[in-house]
N, C-alpha and C positions, 0 to 999 in steps of 0.2 A: 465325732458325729456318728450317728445309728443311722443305720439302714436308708440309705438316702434314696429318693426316686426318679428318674429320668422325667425331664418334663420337658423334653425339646421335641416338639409335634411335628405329624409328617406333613404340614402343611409348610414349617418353617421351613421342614427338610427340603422341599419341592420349590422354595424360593431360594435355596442358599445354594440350588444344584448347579447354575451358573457358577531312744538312742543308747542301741550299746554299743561297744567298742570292737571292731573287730583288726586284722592283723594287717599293717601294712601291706602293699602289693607294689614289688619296686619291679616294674617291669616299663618298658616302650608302649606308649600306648600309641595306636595305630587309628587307622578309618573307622569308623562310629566307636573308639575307645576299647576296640579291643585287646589286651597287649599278646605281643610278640612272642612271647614263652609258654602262652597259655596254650593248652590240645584242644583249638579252637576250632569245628568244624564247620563250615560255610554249608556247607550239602554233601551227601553221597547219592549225589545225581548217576542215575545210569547213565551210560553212554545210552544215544537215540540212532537207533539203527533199524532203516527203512526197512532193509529184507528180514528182520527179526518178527519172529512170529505174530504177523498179522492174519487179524480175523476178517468176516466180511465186512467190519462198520470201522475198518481202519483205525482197531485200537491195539496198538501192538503192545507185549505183552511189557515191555520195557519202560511205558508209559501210562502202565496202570497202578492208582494210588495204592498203597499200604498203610494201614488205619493206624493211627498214634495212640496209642491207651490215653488217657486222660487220668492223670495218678492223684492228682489235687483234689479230689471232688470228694468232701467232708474228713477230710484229714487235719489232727489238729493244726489249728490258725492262731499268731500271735500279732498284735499290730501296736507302734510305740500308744496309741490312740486312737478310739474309734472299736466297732466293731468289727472285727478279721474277718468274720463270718460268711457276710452277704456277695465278700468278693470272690469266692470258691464255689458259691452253689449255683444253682439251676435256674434262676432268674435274671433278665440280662439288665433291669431295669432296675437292679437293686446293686449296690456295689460299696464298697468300706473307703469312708472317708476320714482323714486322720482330722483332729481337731488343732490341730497345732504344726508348725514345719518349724525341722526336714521333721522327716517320718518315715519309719518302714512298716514293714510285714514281711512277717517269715511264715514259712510251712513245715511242718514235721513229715517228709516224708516218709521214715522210717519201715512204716508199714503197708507200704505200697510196693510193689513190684515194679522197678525201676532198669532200663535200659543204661550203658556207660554211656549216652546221649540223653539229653534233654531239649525238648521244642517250650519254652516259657513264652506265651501271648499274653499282651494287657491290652485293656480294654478303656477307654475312657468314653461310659455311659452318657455324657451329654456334647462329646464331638458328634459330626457330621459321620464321621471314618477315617479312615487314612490318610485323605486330604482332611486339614482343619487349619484352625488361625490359632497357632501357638501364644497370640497374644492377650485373648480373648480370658477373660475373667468366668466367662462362663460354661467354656469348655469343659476347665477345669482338667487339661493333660498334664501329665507329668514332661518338664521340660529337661532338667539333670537328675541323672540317677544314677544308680547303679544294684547289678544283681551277682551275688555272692552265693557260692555253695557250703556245704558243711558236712562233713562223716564224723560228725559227734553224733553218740546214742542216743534215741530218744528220752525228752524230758519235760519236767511239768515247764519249763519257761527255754524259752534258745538259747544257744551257747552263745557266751562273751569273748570267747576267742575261737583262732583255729579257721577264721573266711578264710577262702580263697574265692577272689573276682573272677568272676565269668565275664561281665562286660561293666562299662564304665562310658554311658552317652551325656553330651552335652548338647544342647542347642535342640533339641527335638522336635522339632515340627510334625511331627505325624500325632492322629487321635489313638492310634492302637497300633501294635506294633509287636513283631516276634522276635526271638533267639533262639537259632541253634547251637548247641555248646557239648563240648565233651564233658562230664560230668561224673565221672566212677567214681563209684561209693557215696555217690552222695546221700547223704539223710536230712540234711536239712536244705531250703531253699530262702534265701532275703533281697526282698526288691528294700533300698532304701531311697528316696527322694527328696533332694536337697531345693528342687525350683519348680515351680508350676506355672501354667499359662495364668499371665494378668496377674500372679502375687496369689494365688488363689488356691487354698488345700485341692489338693486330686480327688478324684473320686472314679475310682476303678476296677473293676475286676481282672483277677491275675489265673491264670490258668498254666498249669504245670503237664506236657506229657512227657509219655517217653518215645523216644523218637531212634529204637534199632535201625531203622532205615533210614535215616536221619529225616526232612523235612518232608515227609512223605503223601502227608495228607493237611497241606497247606495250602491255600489257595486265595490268590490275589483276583478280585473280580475288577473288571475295568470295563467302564461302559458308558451310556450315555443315564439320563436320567429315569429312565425305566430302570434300569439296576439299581441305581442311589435311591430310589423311594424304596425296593424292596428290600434291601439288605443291609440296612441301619442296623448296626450292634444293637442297642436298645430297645428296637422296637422289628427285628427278625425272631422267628421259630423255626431258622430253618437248619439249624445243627442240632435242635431238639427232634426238629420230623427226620431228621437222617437218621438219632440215637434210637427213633422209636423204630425207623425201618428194617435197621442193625444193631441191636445189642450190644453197646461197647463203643459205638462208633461215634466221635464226636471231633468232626476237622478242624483245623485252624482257619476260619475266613479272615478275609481282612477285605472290605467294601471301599474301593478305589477309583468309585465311578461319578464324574463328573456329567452335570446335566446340559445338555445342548451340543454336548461334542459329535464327531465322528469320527471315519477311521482318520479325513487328513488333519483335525487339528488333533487325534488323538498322537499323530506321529510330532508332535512336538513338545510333547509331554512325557513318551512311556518309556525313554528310558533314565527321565529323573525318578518317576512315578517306582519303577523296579529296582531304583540304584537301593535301599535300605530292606528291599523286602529278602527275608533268607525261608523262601521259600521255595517248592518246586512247578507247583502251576500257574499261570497266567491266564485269564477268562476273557476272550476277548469279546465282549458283547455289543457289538455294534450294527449299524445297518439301518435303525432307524432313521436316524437321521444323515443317511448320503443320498450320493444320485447312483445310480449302477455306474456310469458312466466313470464316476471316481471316487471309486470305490478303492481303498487302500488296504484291505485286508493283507493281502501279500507282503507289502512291505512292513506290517504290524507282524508277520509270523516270524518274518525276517527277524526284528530286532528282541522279538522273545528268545529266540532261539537264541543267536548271538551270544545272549545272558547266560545261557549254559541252562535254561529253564522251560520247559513242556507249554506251548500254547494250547488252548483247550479253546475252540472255536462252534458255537449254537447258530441256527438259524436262526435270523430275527424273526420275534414273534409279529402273526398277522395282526394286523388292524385295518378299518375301513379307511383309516387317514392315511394308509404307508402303499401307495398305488405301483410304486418300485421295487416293491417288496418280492414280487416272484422274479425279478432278474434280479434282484441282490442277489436272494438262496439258490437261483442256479450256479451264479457265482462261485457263493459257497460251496455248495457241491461237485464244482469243477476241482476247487482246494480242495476237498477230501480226494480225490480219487488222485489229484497228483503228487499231495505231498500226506503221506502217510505215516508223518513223522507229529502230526497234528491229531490232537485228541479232536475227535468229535461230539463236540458238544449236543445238547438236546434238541428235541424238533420242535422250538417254539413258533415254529406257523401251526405245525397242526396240532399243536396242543392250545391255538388260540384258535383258528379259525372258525370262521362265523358266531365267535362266545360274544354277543353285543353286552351278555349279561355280567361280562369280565372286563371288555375293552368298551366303552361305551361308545356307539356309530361319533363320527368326527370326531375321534381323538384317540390316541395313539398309547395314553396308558393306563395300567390296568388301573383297576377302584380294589377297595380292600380284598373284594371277594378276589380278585384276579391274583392281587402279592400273594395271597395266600397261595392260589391257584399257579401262579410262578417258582414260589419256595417248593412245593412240593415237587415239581415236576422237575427241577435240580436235584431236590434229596431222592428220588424214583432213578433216575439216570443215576443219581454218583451210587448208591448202594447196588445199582445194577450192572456197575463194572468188571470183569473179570479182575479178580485178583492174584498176582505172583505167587 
């Protein structure tokens, strides 16, 4: 299948917020099928050390992102079926669907400037995000797969032998999803997929970076339904307004945000939510929807942390509907000033307040003009972070 289009609207979005042959791999295969033998890297997480040079907006230097090249972007593309093409480029609404299963797609990295680490994200263009219904015919995720490296030379077609597995997932439940992996020498890269949600061809975009720091500029956003409207893989431009802010710079999101939550029902969820994600930040976006009174931010910093992974914590943005809202973000800024091991996220009050023409009066979230006005004011903060 050609160039397929995202057709799952933000309206739906806003109601669902409630084959060639490659070389045996005889190893142990382990938690999400990684094996045993492989120079498998989870993270090289810095150690998070409070007295380590902090600035005055308590972002210590230990805790600020290092940008992943993005090596994939128009390098040659092979796929058993379908057009390889639409899944490597610049549009998130377009993506390579195989006509027939299983099915792969490889990448020629060859000519790309590659780290002995690799960050690979995919995308499944008509999930919800990270949360989705693996069952669902019309998601259309990839549910078994697996991802293969190769330091064969480059060539008009991939090499028939010589994989070595990087990982090897079954049962998949997530719409998108990352790997970090050790990787030297690699030149070639193959997602192959044997299962899809509902019986149903994938339809995905694969994205390849390099990752010397390892999951460095990855980022789990987690929130209530003001984030799940704005950061839908398909229907977001906000890793394109970061690339346009920063030359080069293009993160790994992954949109985690379930609609109606807050921090207490999000504390019954965020550490299944975090258990597959191998990345290094955590967004915790919430506020809207609590009381001051129980407000759980703390015990949500708690269990990012715990995970070995950077909580990155925003003001909730103003609205006429959120009357709790200046004790939430005193809140919050009590958490900045005590726990400095927490990035500080954006100032979405004052980058709402009084905008009726963003948040419209009685209601709490943005209209187009505002998602827009929300992505950018993310991609403005993360390009405006000090970097190591």
């Amino acid at each position: 299948m050609l160039h397929r289009r995202a057709t799952l609207s933000l309206l739906a979005l806003t109601i669902a917020c409630t084959p060639t042959a490659s070389d045996p791999v005889d190893a142990a295969v382990i938690h999400d099928g990684f094996s045993a033998d492989q120079a498998f890297v989870l993270d090289a997480r810095p150690p998070i050390d409070a007295a380590r040079d902090l600035d005055a907006n308590n972002r210590g230097s230990a805790s600020d992102p290092t940008a992943m090249p993005l090596i994939s972007r128009s390098v040659p593309a092979f796929a058993s079926s379908g057009s390889a093409a639409p899944a490597h480029d610049d549009q998130p609404t377009s993506c390579w669907s195989p006509s027939s299963m299983p099915a792969w797609i490889a990448y020629d990295l060859s000519s790309a400037h590659a780290a002995d680490a690799l960050f690979v994200g995919w995308y499944a263009i008509h999930a919800p995000g990270w949360l989705a219904d693996a069952t669902n015919v019309d998601q259309q995720i990839p549910t078994a797969y697996t991802i293969e490296i190769n330091t064969a030379p480059s060539a008009a077609a991939p090499p028939t032998t010589g994989w070595t597995e990087i990982a090897n997932v079954a049962g998949n439940t997530h719409g998108t999803r990352g790997l970090l992996a050790s990787a030297p020498g690699a030149n070639w890269i193959r997602m192959s997929i044997t299962a899809s949600s509902g019986g149903s061809n994938p339809c995905i975009d694969v994205d390849v970076h390099s990752a010397p720091a390892g999951a460095s500029d990855s980022w789990l956003f987690m929130g209530d339904s003001i984030t799940h409207i704005t950061f839908p893989y398909a229907f977001s431009d906000f890793r394109a307004r970061t690339s346009t802010a920063q030359s080069g710079r293009w993160p790994a999101v992954f949109e985690a945000a379930i609609g109606g939550t807050n921090t207490e029902t999000a504390l019954a969820v965020i550490d299944d939510t975090m258990a597959d994600f191998q990345g290094r930040y955590v967004v915790l976006a919430y506020g809207t929807n609590d009381h001051a009174a129980s407000f759980h931010m703390n015990e949500l910093i708690d269990h990012v942390l715990a995970s070995g992974r950077i909580p990155v914590v925003p003001h909730m943005p103003w609205s006429s509907g959120s009357p709790e809202g200046v004790m939430i973000n005193a809140q919050i800024d009590a958490i900045y000033a005590a726990r400095p091991e927490v990035l500080r996220g954006p100032d979405l009050w004052a980058a709402f307040e009084g905008r009726t023409d963003l948040i419209p009066v009685g209601d709490v979230h943005p209209n187009d003009a505002g998602r827009d006005h929300l992505r950018q004011t993310w991609a403005d903060w993360l390009v405006a972070l000090p970097h190591p």
